[in-house]
Z-matrix of the N, CA and C atoms (Angstrom, degrees):
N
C 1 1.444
C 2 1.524 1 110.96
N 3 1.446 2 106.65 1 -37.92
C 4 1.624 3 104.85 2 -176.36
C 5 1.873 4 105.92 3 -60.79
N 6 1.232 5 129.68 4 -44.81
C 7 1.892 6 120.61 5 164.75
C 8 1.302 7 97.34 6 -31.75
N 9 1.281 8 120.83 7 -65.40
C 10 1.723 9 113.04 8 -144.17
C 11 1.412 10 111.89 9 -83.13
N 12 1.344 11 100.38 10 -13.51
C 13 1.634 12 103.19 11 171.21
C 14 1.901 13 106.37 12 -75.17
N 15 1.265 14 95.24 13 -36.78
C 16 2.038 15 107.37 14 173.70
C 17 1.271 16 86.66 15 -46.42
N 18 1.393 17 109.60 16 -85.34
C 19 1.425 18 108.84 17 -150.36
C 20 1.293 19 136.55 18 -71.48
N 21 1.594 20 117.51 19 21.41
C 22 1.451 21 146.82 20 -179.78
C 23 1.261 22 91.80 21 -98.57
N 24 1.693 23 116.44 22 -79.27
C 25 1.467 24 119.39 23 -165.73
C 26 1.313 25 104.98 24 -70.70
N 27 1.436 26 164.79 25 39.25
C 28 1.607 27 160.31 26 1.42
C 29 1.130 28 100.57 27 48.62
N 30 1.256 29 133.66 28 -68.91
C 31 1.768 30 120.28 29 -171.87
C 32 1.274 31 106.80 30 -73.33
N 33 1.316 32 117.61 31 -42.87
C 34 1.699 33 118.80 32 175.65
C 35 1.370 34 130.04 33 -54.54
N 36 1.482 35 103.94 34 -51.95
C 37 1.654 36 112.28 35 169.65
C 38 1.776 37 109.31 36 -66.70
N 39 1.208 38 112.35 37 -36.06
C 40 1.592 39 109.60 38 164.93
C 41 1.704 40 126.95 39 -72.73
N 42 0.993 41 99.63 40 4.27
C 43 2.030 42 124.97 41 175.58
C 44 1.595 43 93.84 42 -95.19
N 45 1.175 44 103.41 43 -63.42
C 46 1.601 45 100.69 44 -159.41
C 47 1.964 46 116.91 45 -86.38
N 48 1.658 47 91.25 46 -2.21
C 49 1.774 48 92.00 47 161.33
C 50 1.256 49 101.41 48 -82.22
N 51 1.303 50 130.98 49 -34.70
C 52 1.999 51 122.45 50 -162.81
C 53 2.064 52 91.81 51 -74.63
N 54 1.373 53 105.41 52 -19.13
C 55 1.733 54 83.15 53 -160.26
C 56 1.594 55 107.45 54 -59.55
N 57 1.315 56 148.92 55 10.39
C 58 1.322 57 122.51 56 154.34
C 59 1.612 58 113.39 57 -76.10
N 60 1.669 59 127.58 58 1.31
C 61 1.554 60 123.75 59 160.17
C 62 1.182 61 106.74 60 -57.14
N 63 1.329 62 114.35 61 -53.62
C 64 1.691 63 103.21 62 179.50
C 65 1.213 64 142.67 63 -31.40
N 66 1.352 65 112.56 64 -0.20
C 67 1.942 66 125.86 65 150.14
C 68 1.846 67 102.83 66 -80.41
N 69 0.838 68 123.50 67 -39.21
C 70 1.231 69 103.12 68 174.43
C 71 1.167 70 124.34 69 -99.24
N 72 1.693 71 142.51 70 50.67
C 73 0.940 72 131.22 71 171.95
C 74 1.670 73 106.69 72 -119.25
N 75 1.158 74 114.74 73 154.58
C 76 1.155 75 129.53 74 165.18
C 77 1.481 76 131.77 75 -55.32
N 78 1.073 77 118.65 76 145.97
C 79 2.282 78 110.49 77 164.92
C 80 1.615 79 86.68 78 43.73
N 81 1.034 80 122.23 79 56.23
C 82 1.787 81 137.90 80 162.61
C 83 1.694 82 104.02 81 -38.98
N 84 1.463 83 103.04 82 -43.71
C 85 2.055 84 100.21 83 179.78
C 86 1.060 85 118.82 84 -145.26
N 87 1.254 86 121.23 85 147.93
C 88 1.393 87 108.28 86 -176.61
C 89 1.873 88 105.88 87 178.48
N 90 1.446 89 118.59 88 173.18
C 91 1.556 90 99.72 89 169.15
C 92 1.561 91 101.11 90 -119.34
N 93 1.439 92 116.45 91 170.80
C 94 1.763 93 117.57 92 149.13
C 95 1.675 94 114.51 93 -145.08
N 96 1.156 95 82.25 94 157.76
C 97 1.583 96 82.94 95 163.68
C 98 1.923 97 98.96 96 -134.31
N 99 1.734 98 97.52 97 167.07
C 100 0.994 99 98.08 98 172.58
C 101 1.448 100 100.41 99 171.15
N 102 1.470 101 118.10 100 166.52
C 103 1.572 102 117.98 101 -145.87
C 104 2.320 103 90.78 102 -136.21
N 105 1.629 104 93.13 103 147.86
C 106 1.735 105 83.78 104 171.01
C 107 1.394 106 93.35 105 -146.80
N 108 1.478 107 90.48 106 163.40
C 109 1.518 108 97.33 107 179.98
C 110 1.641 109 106.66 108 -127.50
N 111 1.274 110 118.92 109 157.20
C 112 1.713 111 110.99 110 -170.26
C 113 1.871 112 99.62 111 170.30
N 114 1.137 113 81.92 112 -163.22
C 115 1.954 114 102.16 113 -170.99
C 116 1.669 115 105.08 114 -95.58
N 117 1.153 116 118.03 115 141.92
C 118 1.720 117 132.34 116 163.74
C 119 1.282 118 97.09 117 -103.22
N 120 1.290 119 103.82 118 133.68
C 121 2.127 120 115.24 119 172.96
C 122 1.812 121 89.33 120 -102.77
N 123 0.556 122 102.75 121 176.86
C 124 2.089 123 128.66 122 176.99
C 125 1.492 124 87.75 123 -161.68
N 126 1.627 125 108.43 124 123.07
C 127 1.152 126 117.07 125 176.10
C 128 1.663 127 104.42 126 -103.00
N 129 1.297 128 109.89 127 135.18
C 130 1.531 129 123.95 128 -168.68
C 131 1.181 130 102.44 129 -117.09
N 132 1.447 131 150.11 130 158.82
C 133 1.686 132 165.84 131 -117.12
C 134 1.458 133 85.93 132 -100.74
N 135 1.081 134 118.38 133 -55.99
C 136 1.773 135 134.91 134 177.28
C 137 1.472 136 121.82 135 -84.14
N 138 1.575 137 128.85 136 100.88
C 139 1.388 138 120.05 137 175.08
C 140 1.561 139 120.53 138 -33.89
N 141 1.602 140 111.21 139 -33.24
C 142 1.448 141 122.17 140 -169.53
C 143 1.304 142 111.68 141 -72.54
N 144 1.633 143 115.23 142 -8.18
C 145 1.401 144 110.05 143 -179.75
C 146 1.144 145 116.96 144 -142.59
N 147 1.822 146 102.15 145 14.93
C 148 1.566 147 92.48 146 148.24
C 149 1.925 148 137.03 147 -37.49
N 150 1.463 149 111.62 148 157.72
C 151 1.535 150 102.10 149 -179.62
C 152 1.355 151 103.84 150 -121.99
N 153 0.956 152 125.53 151 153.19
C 154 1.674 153 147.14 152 173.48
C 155 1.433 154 128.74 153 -128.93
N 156 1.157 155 99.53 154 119.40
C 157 1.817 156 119.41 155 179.62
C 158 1.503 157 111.75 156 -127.16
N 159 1.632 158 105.23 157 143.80
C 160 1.242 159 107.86 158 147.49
C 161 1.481 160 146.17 159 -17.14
N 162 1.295 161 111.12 160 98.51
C 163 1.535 162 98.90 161 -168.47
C 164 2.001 163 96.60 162 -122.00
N 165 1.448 164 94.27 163 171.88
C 166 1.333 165 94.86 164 158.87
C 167 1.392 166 102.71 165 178.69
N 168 1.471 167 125.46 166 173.72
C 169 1.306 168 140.58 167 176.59
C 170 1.350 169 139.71 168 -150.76
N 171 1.107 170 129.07 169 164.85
C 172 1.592 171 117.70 170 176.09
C 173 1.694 172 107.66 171 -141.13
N 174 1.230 173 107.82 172 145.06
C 175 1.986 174 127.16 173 -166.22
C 176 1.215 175 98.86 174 -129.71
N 177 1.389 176 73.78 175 160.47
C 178 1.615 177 106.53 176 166.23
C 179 1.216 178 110.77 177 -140.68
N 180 1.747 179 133.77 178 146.44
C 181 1.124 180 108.70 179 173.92
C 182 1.554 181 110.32 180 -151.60
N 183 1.147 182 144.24 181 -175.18
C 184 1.690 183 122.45 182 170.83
C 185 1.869 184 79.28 183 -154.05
N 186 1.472 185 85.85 184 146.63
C 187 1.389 186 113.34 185 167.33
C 188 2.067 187 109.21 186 -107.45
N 189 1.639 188 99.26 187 107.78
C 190 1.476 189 104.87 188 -176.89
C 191 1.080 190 136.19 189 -99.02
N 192 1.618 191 93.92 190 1.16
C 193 1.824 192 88.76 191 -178.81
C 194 1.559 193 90.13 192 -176.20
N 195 1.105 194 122.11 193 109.23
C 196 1.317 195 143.91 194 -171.24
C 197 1.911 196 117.74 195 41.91
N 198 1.342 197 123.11 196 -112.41
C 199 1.373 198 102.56 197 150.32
C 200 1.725 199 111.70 198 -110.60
N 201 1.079 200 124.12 199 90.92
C 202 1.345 201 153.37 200 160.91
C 203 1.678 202 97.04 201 -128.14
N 204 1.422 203 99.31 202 130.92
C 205 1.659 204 109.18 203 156.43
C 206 1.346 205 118.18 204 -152.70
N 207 1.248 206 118.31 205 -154.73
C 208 1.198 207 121.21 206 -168.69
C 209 1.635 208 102.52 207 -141.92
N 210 1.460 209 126.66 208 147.45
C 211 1.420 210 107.20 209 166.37
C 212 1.548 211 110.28 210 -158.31
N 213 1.270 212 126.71 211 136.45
C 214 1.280 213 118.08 212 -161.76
C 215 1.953 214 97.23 213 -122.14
N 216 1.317 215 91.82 214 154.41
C 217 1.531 216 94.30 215 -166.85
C 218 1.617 217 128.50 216 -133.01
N 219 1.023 218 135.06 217 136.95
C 220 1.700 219 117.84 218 -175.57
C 221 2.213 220 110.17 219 -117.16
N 222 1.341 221 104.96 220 92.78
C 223 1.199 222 110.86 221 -174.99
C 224 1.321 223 115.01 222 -66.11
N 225 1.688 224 135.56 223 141.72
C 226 1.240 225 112.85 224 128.01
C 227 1.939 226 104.49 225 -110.99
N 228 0.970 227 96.37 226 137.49
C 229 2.036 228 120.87 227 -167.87
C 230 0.862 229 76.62 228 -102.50
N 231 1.573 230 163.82 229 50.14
C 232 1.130 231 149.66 230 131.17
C 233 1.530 232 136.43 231 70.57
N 234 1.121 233 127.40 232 -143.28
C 235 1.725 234 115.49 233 -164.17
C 236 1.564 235 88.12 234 -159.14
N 237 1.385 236 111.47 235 153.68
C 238 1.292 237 118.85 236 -154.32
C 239 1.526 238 102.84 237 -166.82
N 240 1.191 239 118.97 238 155.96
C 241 1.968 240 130.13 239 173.80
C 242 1.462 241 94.30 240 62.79
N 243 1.645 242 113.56 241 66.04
C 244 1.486 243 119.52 242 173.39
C 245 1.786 244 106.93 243 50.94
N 246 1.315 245 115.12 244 30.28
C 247 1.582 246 93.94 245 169.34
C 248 1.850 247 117.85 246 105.79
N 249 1.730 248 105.53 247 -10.07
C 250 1.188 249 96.59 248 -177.46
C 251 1.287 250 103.08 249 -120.80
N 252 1.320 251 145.82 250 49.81
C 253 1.398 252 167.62 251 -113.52
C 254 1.629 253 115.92 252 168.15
N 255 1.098 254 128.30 253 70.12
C 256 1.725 255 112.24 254 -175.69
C 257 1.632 256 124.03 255 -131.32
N 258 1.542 257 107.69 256 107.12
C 259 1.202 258 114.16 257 -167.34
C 260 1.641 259 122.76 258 -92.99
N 261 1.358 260 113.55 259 129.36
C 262 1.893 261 103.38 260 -176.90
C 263 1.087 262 87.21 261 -128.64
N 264 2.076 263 119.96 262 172.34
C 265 1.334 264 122.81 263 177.72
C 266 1.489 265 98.10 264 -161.04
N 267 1.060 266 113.10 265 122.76
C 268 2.079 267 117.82 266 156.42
C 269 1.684 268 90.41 267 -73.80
N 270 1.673 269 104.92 268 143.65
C 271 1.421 270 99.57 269 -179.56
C 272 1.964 271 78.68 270 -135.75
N 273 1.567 272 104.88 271 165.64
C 274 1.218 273 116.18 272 -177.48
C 275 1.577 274 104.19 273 -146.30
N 276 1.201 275 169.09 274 99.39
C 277 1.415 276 158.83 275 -1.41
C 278 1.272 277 137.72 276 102.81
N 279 1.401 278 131.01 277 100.62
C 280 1.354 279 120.85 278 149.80
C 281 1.676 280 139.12 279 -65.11
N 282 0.782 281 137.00 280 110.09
C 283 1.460 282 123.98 281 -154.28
C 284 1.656 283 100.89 282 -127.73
N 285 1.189 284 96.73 283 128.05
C 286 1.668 285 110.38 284 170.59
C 287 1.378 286 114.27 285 -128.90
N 288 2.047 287 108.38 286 129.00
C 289 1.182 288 105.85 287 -169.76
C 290 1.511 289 97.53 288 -127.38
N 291 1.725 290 109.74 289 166.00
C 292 1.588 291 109.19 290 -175.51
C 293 1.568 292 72.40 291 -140.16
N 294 1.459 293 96.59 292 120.11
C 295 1.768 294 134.91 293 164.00
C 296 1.612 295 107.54 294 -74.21
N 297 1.570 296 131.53 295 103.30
C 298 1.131 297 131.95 296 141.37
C 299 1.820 298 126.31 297 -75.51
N 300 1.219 299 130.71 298 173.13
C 301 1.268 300 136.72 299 -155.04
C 302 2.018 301 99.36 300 -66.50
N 303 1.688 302 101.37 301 -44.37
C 304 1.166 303 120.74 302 164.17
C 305 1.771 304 145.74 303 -87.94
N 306 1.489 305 106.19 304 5.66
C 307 1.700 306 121.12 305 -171.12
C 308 1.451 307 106.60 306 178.03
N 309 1.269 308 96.87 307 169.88
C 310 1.431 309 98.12 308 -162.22
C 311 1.653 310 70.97 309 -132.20
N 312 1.377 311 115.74 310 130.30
C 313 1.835 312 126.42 311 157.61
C 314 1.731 313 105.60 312 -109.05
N 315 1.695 314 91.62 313 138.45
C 316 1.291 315 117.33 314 -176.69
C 317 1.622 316 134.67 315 -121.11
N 318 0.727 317 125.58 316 132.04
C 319 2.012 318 136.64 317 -171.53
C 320 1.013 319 109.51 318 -111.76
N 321 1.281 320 153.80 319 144.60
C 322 1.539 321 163.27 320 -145.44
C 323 1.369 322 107.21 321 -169.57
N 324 0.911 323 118.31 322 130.94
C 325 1.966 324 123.56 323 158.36
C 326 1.522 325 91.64 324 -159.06
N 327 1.998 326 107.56 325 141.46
C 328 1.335 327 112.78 326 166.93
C 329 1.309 328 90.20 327 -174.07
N 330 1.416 329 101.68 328 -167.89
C 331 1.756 330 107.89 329 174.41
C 332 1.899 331 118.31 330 -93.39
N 333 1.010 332 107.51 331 157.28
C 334 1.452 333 89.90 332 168.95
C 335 1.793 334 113.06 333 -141.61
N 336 1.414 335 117.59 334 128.11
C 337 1.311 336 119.19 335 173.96
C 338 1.522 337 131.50 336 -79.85
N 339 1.427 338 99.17 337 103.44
C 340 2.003 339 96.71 338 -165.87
C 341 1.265 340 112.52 339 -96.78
N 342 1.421 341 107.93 340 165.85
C 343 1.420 342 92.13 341 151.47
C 344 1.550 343 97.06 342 -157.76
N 345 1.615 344 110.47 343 148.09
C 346 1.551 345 134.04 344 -168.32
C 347 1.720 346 94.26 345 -96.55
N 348 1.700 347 101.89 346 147.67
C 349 1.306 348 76.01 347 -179.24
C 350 1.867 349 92.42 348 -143.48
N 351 1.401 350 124.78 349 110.55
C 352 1.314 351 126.64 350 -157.49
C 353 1.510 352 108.77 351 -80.16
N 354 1.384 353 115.91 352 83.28
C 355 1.770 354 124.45 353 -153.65
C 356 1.626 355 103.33 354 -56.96
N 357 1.431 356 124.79 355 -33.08
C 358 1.469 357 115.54 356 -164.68
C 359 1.715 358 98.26 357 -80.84
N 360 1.245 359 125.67 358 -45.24
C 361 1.116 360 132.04 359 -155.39
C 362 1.679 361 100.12 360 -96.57
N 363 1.449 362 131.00 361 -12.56
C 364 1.323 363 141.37 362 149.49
C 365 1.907 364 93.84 363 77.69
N 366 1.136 365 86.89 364 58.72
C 367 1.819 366 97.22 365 -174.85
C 368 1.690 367 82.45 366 -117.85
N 369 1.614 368 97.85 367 160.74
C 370 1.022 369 129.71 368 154.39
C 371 1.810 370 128.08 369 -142.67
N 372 1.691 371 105.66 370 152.21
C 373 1.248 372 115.87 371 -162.27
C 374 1.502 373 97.31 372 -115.02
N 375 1.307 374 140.08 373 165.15
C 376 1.268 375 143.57 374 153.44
C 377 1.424 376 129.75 375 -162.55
N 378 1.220 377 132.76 376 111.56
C 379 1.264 378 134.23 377 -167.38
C 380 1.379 379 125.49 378 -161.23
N 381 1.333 380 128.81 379 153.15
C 382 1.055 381 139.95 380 -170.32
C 383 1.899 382 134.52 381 -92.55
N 384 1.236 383 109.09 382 86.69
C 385 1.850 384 116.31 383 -172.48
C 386 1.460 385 121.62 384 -106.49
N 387 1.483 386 89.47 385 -157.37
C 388 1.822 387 92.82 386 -164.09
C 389 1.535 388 93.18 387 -95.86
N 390 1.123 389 128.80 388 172.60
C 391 1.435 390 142.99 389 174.51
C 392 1.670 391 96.06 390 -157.30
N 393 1.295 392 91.48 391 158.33
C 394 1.651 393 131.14 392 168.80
C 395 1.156 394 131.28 393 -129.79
N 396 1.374 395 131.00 394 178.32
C 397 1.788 396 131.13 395 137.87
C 398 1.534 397 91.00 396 165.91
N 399 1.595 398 89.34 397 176.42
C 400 1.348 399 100.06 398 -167.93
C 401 2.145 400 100.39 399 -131.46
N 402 0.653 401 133.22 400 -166.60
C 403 1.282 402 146.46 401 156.95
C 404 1.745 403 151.52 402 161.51
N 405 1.589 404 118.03 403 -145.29
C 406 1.485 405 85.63 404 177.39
C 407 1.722 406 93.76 405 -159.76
N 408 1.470 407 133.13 406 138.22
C 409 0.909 408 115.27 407 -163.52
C 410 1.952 409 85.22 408 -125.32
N 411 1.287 410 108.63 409 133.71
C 412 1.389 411 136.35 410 -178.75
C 413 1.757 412 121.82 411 -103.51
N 414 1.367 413 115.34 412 105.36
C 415 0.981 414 111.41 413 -149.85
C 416 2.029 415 108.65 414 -63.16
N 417 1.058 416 110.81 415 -176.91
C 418 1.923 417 102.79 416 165.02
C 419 1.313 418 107.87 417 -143.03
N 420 1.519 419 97.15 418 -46.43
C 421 1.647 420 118.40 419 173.62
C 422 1.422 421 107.40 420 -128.48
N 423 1.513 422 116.94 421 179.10
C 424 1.221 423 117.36 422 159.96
C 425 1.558 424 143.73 423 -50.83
N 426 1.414 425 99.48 424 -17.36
C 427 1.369 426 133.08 425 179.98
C 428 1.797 427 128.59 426 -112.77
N 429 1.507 428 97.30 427 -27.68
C 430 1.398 429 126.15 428 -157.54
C 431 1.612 430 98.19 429 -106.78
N 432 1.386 431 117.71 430 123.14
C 433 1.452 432 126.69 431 164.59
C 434 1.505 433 115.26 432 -144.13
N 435 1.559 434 76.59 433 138.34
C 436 1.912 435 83.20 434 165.54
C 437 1.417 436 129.45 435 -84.42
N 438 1.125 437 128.63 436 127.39
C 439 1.594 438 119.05 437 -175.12
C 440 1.280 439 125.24 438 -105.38
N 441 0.778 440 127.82 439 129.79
C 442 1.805 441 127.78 440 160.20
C 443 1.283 442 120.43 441 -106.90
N 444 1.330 443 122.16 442 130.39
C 445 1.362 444 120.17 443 159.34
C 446 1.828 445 130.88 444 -162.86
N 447 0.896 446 96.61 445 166.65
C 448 1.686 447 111.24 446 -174.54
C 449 1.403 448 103.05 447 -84.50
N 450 1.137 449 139.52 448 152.12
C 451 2.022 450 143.31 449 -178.73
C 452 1.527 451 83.79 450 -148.75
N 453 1.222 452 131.54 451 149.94
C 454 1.606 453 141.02 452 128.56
C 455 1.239 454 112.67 453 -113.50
N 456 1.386 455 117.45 454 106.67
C 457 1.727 456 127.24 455 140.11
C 458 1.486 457 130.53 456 -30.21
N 459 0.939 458 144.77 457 109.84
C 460 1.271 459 134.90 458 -164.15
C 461 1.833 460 104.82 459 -108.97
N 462 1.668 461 107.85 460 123.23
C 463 1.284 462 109.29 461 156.17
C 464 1.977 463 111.51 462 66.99
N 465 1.733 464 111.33 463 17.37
C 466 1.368 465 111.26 464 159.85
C 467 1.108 466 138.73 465 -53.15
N 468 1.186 467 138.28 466 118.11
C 469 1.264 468 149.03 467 177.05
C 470 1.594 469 107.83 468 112.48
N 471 1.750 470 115.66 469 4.27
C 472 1.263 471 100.74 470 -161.82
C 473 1.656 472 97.96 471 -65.59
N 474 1.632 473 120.01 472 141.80
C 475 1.453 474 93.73 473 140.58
C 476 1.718 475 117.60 474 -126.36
N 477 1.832 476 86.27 475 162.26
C 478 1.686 477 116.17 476 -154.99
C 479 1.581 478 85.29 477 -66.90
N 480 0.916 479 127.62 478 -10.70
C 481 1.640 480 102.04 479 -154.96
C 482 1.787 481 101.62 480 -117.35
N 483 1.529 482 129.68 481 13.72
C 484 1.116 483 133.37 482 -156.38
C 485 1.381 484 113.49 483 174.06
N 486 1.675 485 134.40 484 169.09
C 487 1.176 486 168.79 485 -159.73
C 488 1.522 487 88.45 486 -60.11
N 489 1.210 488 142.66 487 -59.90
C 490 1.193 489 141.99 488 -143.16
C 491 1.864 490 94.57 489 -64.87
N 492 1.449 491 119.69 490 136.32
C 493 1.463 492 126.35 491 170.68
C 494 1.083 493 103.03 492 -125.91
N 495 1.665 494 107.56 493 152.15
C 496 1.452 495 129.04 494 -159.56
C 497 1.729 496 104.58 495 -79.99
N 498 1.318 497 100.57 496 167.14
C 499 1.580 498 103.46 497 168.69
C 500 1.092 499 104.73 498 -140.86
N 501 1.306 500 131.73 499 143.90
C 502 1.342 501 163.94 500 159.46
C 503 1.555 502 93.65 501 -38.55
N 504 1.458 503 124.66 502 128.30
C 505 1.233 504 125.64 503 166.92
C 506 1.683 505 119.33 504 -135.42
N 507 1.408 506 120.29 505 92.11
C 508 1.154 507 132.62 506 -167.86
C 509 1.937 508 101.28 507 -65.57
N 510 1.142 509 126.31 508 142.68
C 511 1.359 510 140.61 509 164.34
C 512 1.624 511 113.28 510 -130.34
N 513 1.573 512 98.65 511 107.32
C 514 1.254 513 101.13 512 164.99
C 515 1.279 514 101.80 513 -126.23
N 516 1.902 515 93.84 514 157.45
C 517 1.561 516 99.94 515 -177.38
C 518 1.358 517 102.39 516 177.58
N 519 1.370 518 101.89 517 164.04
C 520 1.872 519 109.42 518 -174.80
C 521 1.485 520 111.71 519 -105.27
N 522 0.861 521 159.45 520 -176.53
C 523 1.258 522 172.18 521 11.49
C 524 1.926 523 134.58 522 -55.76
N 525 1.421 524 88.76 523 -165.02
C 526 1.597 525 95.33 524 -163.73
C 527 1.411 526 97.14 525 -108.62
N 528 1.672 527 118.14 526 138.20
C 529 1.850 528 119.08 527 152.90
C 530 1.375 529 97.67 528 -129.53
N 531 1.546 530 91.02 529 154.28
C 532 1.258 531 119.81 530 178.76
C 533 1.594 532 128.61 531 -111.13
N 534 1.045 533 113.98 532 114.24
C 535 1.604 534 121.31 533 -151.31
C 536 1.592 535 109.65 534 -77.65
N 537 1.166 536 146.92 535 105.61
C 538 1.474 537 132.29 536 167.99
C 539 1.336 538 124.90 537 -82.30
């Protein structure tokens, strides 16, 4: 846990050296929401046996003070080991973006609240970690963008109280937000 705490407060202290750009950015405030759909990885000891499910999500987010924002999120990371494996997450986020003429690029670090849910044995897990991702928002309309992006879950399913260890759960996926 102590890396991922580095490499959170690393993205943060590197957020808050760029904030004198924030005179030059564009659409300075504003909110969106917007929803994607894509693949959940569960990272396993072995790349070769990682698992992948259906994932998808829907945001909201507001940009408050130049490109600094905020964005809050409702995951499902999908279901995994034939079906008895099922991961969801509220995620919460700092996000800093640098607007070119053609895309808007994006950085994320926040916490995220999961919970694993062991369907045969009708257990449940719930707890609170680090998250990431990165991405890229593509304009369509003035309002209308396509998004792509990368999320990492950090350490899902661990639980605090026993044997069970977490796994890394990557979410990628595309969808559309809509800017107001």
């Amino acid at each position: 846990m102590t890396n991922k705490k580095s490499l959170v407060g690393s993205v943060f202290i590197c957020m808050m050296l760029l904030l004198p750009l924030q005179s030059q950015a564009r659409g300075s405030v504003g909110a969106y929401i917007g929803f994607g759909f894509g693949h959940g990885v569960r990272d396993e000891i072995s790349p070769t046996t990682d698992e992948a499910g259906l994932a998808n999500k829907l945001y909201l987010g507001f940009r408050i003070m130049g490109p600094i924002g905020v964005e809050f999120g409702f995951h499902d990371l999908g279901t995994y080991n034939d079906g008895d494996d099922d991961y969801s997450a509220s995620s919460y986020a700092a996000v800093y973006t640098v607007t070119t003429k053609s895309a808007t690029l994006f950085v994320k670090a926040g916490m995220a609240d999961w919970t694993f849910k062991d369907v045969p044995n009708n257990t449940e897990i719930s707890e609170v970690d680090l998250m990431y991702g990165f991405g890229i928002n593509l304009p369509i309309s003035p309002r209308l963008f396509f998004r792509t992006e990368w999320e990492t879950f950090m350490d899902v399913g661990e639980d605090p109280a026993g044997p069970t260890p977490g796994r890394d759960v990557n979410h990628i996926n595309f969808g559309v937000n809509y800017m107001f």
